[in-house]
C-alpha positions in Angstrom: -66.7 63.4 -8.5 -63.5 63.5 -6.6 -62.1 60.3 -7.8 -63.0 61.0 -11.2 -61.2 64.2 -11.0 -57.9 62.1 -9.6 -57.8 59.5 -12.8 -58.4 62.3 -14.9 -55.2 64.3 -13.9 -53.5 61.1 -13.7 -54.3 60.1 -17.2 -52.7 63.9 -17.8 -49.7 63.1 -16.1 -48.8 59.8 -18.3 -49.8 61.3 -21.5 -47.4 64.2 -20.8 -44.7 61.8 -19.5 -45.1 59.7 -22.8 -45.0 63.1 -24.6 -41.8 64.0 -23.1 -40.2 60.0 -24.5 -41.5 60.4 -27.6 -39.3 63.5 -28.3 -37.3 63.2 -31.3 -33.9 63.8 -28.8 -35.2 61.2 -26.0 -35.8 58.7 -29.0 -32.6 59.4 -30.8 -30.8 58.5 -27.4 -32.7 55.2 -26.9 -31.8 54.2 -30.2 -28.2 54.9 -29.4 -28.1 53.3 -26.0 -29.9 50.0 -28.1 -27.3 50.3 -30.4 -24.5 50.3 -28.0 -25.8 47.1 -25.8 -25.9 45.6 -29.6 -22.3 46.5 -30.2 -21.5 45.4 -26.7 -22.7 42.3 -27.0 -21.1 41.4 -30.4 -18.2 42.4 -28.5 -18.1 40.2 -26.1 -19.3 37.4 -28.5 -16.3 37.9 -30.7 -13.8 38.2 -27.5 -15.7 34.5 -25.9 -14.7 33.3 -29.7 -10.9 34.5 -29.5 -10.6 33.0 -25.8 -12.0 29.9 -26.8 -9.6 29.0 -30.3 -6.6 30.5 -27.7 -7.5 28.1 -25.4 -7.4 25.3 -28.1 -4.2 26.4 -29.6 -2.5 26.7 -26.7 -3.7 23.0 -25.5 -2.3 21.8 -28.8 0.8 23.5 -28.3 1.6 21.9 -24.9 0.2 18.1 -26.3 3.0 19.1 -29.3 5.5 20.1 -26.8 5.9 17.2 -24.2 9.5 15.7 -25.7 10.9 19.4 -25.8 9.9 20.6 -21.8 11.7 17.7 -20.3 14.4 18.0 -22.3 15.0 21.1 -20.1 14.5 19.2 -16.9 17.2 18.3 -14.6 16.0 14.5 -13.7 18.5 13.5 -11.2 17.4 12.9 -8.1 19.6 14.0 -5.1 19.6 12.5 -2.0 20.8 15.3 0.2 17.6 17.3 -1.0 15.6 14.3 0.3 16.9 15.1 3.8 15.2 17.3 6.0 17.7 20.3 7.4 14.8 22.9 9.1 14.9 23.5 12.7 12.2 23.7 14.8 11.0 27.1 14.8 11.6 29.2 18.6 8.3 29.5 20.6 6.1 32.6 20.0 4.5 33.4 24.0 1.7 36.0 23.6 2.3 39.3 25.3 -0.5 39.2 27.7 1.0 35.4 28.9 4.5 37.6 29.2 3.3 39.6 31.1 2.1 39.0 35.1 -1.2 40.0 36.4 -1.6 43.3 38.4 -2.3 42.8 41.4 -5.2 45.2 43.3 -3.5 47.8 45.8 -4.8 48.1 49.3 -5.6 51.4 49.5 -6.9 52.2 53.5 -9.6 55.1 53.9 -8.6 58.0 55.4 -9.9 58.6 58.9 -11.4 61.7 59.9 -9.3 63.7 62.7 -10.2 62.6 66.2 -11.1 66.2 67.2 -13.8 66.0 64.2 -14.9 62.7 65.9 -15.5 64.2 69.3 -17.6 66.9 67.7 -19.5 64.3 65.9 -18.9 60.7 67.2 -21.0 59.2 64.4 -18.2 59.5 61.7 -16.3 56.9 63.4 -18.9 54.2 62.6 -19.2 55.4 59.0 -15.1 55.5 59.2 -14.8 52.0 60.5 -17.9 50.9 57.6 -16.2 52.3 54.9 -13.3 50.7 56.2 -14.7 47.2 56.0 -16.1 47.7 53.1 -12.4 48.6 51.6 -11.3 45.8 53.2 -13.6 43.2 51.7 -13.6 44.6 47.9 -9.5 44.5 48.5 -10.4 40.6 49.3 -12.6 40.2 46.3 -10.4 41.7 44.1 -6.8 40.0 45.2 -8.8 36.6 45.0 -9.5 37.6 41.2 -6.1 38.5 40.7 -4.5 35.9 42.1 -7.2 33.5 39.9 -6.1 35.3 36.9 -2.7 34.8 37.6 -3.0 31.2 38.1 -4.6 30.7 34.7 -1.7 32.7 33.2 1.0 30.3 34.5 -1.2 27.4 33.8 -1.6 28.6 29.9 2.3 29.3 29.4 3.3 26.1 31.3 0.4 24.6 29.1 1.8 26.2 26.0 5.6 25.5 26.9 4.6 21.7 27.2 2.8 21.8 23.8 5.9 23.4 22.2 8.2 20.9 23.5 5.9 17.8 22.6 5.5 19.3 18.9 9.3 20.2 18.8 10.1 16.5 19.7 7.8 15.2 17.6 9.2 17.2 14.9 12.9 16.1 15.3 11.6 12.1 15.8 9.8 12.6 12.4 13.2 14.3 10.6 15.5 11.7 12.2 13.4 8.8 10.9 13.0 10.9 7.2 16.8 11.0 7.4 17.3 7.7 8.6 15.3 6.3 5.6 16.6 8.4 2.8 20.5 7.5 4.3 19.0 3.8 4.0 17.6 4.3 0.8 20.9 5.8 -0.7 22.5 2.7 0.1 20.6 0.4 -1.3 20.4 2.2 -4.0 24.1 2.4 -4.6 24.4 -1.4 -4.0 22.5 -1.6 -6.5 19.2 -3.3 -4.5 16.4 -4.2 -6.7 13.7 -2.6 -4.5 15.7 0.9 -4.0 16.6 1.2 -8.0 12.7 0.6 -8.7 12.2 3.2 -5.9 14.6 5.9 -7.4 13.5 5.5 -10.5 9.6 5.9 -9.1 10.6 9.3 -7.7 12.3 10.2 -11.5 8.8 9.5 -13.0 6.9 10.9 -10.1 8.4 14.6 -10.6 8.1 14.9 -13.9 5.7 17.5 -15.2 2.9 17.3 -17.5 0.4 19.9 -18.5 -3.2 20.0 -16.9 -6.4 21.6 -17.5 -7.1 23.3 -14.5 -6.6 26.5 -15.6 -8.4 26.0 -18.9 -12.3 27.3 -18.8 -13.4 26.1 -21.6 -12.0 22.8 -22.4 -13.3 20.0 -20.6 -12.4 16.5 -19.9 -14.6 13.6 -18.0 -12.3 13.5 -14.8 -13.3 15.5 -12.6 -10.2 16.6 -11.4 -9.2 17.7 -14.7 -6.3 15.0 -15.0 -5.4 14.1 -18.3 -2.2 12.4 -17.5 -2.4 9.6 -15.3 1.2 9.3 -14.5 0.3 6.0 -13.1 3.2 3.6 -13.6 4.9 0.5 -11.8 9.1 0.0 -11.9 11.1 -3.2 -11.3 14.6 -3.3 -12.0 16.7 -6.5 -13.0 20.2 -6.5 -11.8 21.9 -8.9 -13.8 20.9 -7.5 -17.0 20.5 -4.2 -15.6 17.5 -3.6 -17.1 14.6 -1.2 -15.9 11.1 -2.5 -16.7 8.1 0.3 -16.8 4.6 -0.6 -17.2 3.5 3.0 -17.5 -0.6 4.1 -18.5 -0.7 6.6 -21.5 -3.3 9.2 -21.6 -6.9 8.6 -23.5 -7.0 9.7 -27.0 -9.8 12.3 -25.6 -7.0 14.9 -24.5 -7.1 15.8 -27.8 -10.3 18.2 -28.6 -12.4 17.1 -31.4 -12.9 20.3 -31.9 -10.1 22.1 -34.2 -11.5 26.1 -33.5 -15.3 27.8 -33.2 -16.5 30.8 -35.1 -19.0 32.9 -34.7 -22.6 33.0 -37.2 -23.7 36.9 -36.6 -26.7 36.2 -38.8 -28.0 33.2 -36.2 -26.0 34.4 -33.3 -24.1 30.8 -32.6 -20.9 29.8 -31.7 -20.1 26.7 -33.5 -17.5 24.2 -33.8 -15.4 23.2 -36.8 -14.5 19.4 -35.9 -10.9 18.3 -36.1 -10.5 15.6 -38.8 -9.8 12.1 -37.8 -6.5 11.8 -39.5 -5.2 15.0 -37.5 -6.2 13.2 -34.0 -5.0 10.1 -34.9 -1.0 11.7 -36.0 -1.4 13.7 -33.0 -2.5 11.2 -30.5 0.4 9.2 -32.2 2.9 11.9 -31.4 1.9 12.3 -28.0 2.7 8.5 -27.0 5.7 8.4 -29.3 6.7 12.0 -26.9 5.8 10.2 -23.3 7.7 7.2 -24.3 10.8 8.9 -25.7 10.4 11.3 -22.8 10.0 8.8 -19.9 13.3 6.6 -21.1 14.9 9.8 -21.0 14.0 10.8 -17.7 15.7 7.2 -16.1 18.9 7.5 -18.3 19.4 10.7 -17.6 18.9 10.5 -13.8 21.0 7.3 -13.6 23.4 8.8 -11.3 25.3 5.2 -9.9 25.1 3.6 -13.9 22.7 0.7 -13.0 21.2 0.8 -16.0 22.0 -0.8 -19.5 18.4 -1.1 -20.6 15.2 0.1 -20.1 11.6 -1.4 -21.3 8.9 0.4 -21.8 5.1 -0.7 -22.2 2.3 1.8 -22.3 -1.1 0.9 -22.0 -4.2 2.6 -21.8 -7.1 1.3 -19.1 -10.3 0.0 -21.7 -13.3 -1.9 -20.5 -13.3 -5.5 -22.2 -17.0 -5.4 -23.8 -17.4 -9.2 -22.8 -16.9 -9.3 -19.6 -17.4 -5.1 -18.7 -13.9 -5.5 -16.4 -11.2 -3.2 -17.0 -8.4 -4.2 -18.6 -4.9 -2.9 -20.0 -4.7 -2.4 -23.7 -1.1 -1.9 -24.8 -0.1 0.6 -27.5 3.6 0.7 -27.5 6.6 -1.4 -26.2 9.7 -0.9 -26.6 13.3 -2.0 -25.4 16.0 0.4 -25.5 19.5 0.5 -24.7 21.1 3.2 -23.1 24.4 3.3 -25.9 21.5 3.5 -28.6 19.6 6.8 -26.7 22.9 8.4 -25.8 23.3 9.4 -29.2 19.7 11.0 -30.2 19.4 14.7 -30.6 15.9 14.8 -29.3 15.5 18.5 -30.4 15.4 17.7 -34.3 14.1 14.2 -34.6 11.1 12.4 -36.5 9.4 10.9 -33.2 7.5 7.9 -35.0 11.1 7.0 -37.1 13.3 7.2 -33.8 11.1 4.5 -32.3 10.8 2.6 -35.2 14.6 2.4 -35.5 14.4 1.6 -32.0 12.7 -1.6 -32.2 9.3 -0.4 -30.8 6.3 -2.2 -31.2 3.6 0.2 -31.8 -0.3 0.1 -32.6 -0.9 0.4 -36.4 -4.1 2.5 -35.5 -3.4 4.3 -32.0 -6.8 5.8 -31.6 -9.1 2.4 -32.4 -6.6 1.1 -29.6 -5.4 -2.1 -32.1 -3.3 -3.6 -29.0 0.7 -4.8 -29.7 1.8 -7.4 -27.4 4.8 -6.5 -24.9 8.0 -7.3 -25.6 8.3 -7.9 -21.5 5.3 -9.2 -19.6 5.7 -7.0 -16.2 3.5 -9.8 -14.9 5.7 -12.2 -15.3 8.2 -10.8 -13.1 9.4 -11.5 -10.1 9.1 -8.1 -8.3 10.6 -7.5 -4.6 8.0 -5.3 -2.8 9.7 -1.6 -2.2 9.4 -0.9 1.3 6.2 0.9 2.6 8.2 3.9 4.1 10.3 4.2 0.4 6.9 4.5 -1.0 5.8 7.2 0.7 9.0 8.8 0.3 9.2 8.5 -3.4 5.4 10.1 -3.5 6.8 12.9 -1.4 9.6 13.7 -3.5 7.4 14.7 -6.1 
């Protein structure tokens, strides 16, 4: 009977809170609160849409905008910014290494008159106990002290030693940096095979090209996000003064297939309006035509001791040769250039494609298919002087 009497007043207690939700005011404010998420979430699907055709546009705009940034760029390379100035930086002691270790006062206990001690002769044993006792805890605690001390000399000296090793280490490594760059500057200005590849390696190696990493929604297949390889090899030809670059173009895939997205309200989808073939193809074409225009800029205009007259250019792309499955170059452009001939383009109103064209460059009829041109300079077939190790590393830290 009881427990029938508890579901019954439970049943009473749902119907009446049910009662109370199916008001007409609680209903009205579900509706509005449903209504709300709704407009919320069309929102935010319209705001993902506008991120995502920003994102693509502004992509676009840097792919359209190589040739123009490095025209803003100073190229030159200076040696006396190669060379390291800093100085060692003074040694930082912690306070509590500063600073030397208390040591524990004696402090002797106070011995009760002798006229008290006569009257009762056992405080003298407690007197002479208690002064034992002060005399063994004083033991204790110098020995601690002194330990403490000991460990606080041993960490400075230990820290001084540390600082001096690192401080000489540190002025070894900047005298051998300096030593190399003044050996570098040189040969360079002697005109050295090896140190004009080298100079030139550090022009390329510094100059700046866009990269995803800050995109979120536009992908690529590295994984690292790098779109522009910027991997390139220099040999330089004193007696014709010619500069040689073999020089790896980007994949046609740093363009997006996708030209902008829009949203379906009716199916709730994002979707993708492709970019048409021809557009990737002239855009693709414009971004070699820019990196090669760009990249014999860069060396002409950083030739500080004039050891160039000519400067050849071959860009490739890295393909997989379907026969065999090994990688292989496939080039899309060379060119041979003269510095009298680039010394009178305005590169901020020209015709890419025409410019090369005039210039003599071979280019692929159909960049995208990757329809390979031969090069008008075989890089293999050069005799290249190695660049020494240490000038490697210094050109890849110049960057």
């Amino acid at each position: 009977m009881k427990d029938t009497a508890k579901k019954v007043a439970r049943a009473q207690r749902q119907a009446s809170i049910q009662m109370k939700l199916a008001t007409p005011e609680n209903e009205k404010a579900l509706q509005q609160r449903q209504k709300q998420t709704k407009h919320n979430y069309l929102d935010q699907r319209w705001a993902d849409v506008d991120d995502i055709n920003g994102e693509l546009a502004e992509w676009i705009h840097e792919l359209q905008t190589l040739l123009a940034h490095s025209l803003k760029v100073e190229d030159t390379i200076s040696f006396e910014d190669l060379r390291i100035r800093e100085t060692f930086p003074a040694i930082e002691v912690p306070q509590e290494l500063l600073t030397a270790s208390k040591l524990t006062q004696f402090y002797k206990p106070k011995s009760p008159p002798q006229w008290l001690i006569r009257l009762l002769p056992f405080l003298e044993e407690q007197y002479i106990n208690k002064l034992k006792k002060a005399e063994l805890d004083y033991q204790i605690a110098k020995k601690k002290d002194e330990e403490a001390e000991n460990s606080r000399q041993v960490a400075l000296e230990h820290l001084k030693a540390n600082y001096e090793w690192k401080k000489h280490s540190f002025i070894l490594d900047i005298k051998k940096r300096n030593a190399e760059v003044d050996e570098l500057e040189t040969a360079y200005e002697e005109a050295e095979e090896s140190a004009v590849a080298i100079y030139n390696e550090m022009v390329l190696e510094r100059s700046e090209y866009p990269s995803l990493d800050e995109y979120q929604y536009i992908s690529y297949t590295n994984q690292d996000k790098v779109v522009f390889p910027q991997e390139f090899q220099v040999a330089y030809v004193p007696k014709s003064k010619q500069l040689v670059i073999e020089y790896e173009l980007p994949a046609a895939k740093i363009i997006p297939t996708i030209a902008e997205v829009k949203y379906d309200h009716n199916k709730d989808e994002i979707h993708g309006i492709s970019r048409k073939p021809i557009e990737i193809e002239e855009l693709y074409q414009d971004i070699v035509a820019a990196i090669t225009l760009r990249t014999i800029s860069e060396v002409f205009a950083a030739d500080l001791a004039q050891h160039l007259d000519i400067v050849v250019f071959n860009g490739f792309v890295q393909t997989v040769d379907s026969t065999t499955g090994k990688h292989i170059r496939t080039y899309l452009i060379s060119i041979r250039a003269t510095k009298d001939s680039f010394s009178s383009i305005n590169f901020s109103n020209i015709d890419k494609l025409t410019c090369l064209r005039n210039l003599g460059a071979q280019m692929s009829s159909y960049l995208t298919a990757m329809q390979p041109v031969q090069p008008i300079l075989d890089f293999k077939m050069m005799d290249v002087k190695s660049a020494p190790q240490e000038n490697i590393h210094l050109a890849r830290e110049s960057s």
